[in-house]
C-alpha positions as CSV (number, residue, x, y, z in Angstrom):
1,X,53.1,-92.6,-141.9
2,X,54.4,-95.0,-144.6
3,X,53.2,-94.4,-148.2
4,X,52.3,-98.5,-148.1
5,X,50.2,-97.8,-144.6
6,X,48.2,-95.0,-146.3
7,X,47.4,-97.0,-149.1
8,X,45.8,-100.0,-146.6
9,X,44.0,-97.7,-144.6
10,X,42.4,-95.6,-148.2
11,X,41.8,-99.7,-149.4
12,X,40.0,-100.5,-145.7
13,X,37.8,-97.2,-145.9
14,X,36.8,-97.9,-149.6
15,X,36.0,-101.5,-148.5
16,X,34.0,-100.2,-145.3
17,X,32.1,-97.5,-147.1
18,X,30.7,-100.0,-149.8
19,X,29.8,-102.1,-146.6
20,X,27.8,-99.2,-144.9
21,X,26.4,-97.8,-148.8
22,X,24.7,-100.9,-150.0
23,X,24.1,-103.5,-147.0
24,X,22.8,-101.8,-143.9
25,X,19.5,-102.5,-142.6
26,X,16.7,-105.2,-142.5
27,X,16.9,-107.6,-145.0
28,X,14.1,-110.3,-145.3
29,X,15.2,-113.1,-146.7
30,X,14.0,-116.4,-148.0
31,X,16.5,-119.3,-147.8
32,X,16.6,-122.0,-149.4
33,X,19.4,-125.6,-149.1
34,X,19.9,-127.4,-152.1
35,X,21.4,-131.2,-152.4
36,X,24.5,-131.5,-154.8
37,X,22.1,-132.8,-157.5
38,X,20.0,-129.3,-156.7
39,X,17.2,-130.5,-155.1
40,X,15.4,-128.4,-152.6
41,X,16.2,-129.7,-148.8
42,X,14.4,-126.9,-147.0
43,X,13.5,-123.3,-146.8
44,X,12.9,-121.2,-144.1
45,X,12.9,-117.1,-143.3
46,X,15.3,-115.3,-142.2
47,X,15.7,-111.6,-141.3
48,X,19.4,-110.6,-141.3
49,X,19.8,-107.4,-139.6
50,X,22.8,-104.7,-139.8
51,X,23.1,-101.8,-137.9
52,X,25.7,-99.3,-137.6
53,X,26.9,-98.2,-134.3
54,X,27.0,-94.0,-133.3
55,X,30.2,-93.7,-133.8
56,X,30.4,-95.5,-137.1
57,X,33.3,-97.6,-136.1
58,X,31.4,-101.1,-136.0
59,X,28.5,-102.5,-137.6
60,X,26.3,-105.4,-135.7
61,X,24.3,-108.4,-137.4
62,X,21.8,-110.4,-135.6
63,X,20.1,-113.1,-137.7
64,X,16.4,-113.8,-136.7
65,X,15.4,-117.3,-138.4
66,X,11.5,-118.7,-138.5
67,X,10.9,-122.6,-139.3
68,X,8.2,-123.7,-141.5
69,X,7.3,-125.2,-137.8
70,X,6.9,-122.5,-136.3
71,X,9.8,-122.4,-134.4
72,X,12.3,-119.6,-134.3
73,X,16.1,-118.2,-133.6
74,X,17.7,-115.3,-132.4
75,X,21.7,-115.7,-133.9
76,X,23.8,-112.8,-133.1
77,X,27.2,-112.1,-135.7
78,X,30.1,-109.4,-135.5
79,X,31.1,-107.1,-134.6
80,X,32.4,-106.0,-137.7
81,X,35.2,-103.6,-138.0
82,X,36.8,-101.8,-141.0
83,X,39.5,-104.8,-140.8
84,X,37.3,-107.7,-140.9
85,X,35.1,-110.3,-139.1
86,X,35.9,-112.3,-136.1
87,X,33.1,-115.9,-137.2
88,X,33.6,-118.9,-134.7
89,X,37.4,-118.1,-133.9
90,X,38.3,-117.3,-137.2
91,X,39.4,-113.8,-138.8
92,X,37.8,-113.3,-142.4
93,X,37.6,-110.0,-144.7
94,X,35.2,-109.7,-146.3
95,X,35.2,-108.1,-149.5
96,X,32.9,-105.1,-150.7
97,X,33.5,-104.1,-154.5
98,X,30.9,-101.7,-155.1
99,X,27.3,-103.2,-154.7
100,X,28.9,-106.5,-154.5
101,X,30.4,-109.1,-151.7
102,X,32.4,-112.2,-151.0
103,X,33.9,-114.0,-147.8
104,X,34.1,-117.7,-147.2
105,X,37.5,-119.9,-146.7
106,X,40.6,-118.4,-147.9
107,X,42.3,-122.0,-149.1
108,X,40.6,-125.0,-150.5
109,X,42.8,-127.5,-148.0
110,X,40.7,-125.8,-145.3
111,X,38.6,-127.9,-142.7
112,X,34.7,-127.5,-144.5
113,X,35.4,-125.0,-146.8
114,X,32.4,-122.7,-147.1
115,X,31.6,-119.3,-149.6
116,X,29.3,-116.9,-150.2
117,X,28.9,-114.3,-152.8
118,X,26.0,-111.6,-153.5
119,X,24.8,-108.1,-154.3
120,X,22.5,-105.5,-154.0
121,X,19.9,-103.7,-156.4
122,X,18.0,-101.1,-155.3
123,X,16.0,-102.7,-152.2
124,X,16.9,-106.3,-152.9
125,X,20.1,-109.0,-152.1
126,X,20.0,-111.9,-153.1
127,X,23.6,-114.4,-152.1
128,X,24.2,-117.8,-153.0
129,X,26.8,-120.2,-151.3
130,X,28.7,-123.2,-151.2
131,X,29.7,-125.7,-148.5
132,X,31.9,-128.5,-148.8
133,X,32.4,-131.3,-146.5
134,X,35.8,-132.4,-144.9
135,X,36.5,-134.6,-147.8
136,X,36.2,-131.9,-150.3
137,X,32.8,-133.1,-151.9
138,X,30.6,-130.9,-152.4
139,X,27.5,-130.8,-149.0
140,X,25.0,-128.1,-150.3
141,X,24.4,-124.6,-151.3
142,X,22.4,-122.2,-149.8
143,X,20.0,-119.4,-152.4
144,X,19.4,-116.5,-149.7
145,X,16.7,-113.9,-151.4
146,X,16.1,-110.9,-149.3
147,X,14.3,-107.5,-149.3
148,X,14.8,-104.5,-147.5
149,X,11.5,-104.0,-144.9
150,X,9.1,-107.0,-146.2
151,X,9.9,-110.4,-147.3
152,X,9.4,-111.5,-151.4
153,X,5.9,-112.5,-152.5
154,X,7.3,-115.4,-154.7
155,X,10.8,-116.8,-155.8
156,X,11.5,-116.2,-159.8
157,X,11.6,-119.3,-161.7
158,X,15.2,-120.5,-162.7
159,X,16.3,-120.3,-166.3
160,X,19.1,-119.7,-168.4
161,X,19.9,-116.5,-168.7
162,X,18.6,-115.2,-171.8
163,X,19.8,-111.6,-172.9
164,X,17.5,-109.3,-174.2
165,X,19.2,-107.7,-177.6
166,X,23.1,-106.8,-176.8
167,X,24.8,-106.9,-173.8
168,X,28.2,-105.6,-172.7
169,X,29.9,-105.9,-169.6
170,X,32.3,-104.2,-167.3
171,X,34.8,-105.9,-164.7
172,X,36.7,-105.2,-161.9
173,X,38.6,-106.8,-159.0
174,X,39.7,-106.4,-155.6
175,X,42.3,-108.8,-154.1
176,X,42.6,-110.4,-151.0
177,X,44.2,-107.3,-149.0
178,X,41.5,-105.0,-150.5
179,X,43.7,-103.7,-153.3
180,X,40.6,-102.8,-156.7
181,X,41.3,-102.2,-160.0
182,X,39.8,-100.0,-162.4
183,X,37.2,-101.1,-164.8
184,X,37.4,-102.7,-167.9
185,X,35.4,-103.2,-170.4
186,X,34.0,-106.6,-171.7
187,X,31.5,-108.7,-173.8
188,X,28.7,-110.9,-172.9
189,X,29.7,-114.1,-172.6
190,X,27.4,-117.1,-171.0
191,X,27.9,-118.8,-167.5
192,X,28.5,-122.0,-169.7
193,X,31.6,-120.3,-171.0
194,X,33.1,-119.0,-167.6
195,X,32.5,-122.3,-165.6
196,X,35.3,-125.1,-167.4
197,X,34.8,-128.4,-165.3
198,X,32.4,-127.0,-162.6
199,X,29.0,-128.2,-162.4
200,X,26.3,-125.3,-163.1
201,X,23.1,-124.7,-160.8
202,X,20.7,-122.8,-161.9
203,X,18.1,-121.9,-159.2
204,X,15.0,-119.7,-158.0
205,X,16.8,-116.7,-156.6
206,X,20.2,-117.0,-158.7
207,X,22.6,-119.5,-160.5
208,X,25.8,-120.8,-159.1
209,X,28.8,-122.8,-161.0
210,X,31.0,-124.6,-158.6
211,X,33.1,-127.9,-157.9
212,X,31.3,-130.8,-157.1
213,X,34.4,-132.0,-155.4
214,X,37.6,-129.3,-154.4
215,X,41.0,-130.8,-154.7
216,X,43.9,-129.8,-153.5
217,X,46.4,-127.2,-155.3
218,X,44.0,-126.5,-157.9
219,X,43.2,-123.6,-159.4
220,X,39.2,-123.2,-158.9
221,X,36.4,-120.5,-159.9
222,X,33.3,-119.9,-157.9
223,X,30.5,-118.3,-159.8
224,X,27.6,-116.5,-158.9
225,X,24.9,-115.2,-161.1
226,X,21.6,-112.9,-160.5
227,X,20.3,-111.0,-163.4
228,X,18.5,-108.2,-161.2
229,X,16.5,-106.9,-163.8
230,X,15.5,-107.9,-167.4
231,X,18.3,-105.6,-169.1
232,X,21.0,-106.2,-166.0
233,X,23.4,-109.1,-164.8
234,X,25.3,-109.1,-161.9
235,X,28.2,-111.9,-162.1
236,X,30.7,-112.2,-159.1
237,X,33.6,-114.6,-159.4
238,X,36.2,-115.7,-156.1
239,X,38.9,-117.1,-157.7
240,X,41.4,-119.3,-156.6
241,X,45.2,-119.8,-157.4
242,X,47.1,-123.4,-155.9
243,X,44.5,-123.6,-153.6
244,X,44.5,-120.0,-152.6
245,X,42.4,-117.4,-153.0
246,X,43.3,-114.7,-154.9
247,X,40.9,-112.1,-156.5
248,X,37.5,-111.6,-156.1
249,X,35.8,-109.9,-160.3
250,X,32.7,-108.4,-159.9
251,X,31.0,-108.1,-163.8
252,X,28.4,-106.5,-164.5
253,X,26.0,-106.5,-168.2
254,X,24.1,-104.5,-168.7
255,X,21.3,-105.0,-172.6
């Protein structure tokens, strides 16, 4: 086997393990749709389930949503496979770097370009995404705050992050065909800093910085924050490059 075919398979395995480590099981989640001006639209419950088959070559979702009406939906996903996701006839890889993840469109010229970025800490996700019409303006975004086993009492208010004394960082990245760097380390610096033109969210459940309108052969951040703990920040950033995407940097502060 080719030295270059070893090295995909060791970069699929690393990228499947952190699937299977940090995001199997029951999550109950709380979701809430947010306007462009981030006003709530709606929130409803959702348990996402993921289950890993016998032989551990596949791993099945099934989503299982409940309406502030009362009604409900069953929504089945997958399978998913060491090499990616099939999601209504389209191929996407998702990308595990450690606790984190990130799928979504590949190219900002795509039909409805959607994203989503999130992590785990110990028995809690929490994801945030975009979606963007046709015309490139910005349609909504989606907080999605889930638990393993039981859904969250309450939502925590939204607020600047504030840190607590000093904190430092580390970063790392993991490009589009699962290739990860070592990490590095960095200083705190504010979402305010990070964002450049994007417009900055900050929400109950998690903070996002993102376009309000994606143009064409641009380059383009997507920014996702959750502080998971009073002395911890998780910070994931899909990053695009001439309207392509091109690395996914997960940093991480810790006070």
């Amino acid at each position: 086997m080719e030295r270059s075919n070893v090295a995909e398979m060791k970069n699929q395995i690393q990228n499947w393990d952190n699937f299977c480590q940090y995001h199997l099981g029951d999550w109950h989640g709380i979701w809430t749709k947010y306007s462009p001006q981030g006003h709530s639209i709606n929130s409803f419950k959702c348990v996402r389930s993921f289950h890993l088959s016998e032989d551990g070559s596949q791993i099945t979702q099934q989503n299982y949503y409940t309406y502030p009406d009362g009604k409900t939906k069953l929504q089945n996903a997958g399978p998913y496979t060491s090499t990616g996701l099939s999601f209504n006839g389209h191929h996407f890889t998702i990308l595990f770097l450690d606790n984190s993840f990130s799928w979504g469109s590949t190219t900002i010229t795509a039909d409805a370009p959607f994203f989503e970025t999130g992590f785990t800490h110990d028995n809690r996700r929490t994801s945030l995404t975009a979606v963007y019409k046709q015309s490139g303006e910005l349609q909504h975004m989606t907080v999605i705050s889930e638990q393993l086993g039981s859904f969250l009492e309450a939502l925590p208010d939204p607020g600047v992050i504030q840190p607590d004394g000093v904190w430092q960082g580390t970063v790392k990245q993991i490009t589009p065909d699962l290739v990860t760097s070592s990490p590095e380390e960095i200083g705190w610096q504010p979402l305010e800093n990070e964002c450049g033109n994007n417009q900055i969210f900050h929400l109950p459940g998690g903070s996002i910085s993102c376009p309000l309108r994606i143009e064409s052969n641009s380059v383009m951040d997507l920014i996702v924050d959750w502080q998971a703990a009073s002395n911890k920040l998780f910070r994931g950033i899909r990053h695009f490059d001439n309207s392509e995407f091109s690395r996914f940097l997960l940093q991480v502060y810790e006070s």
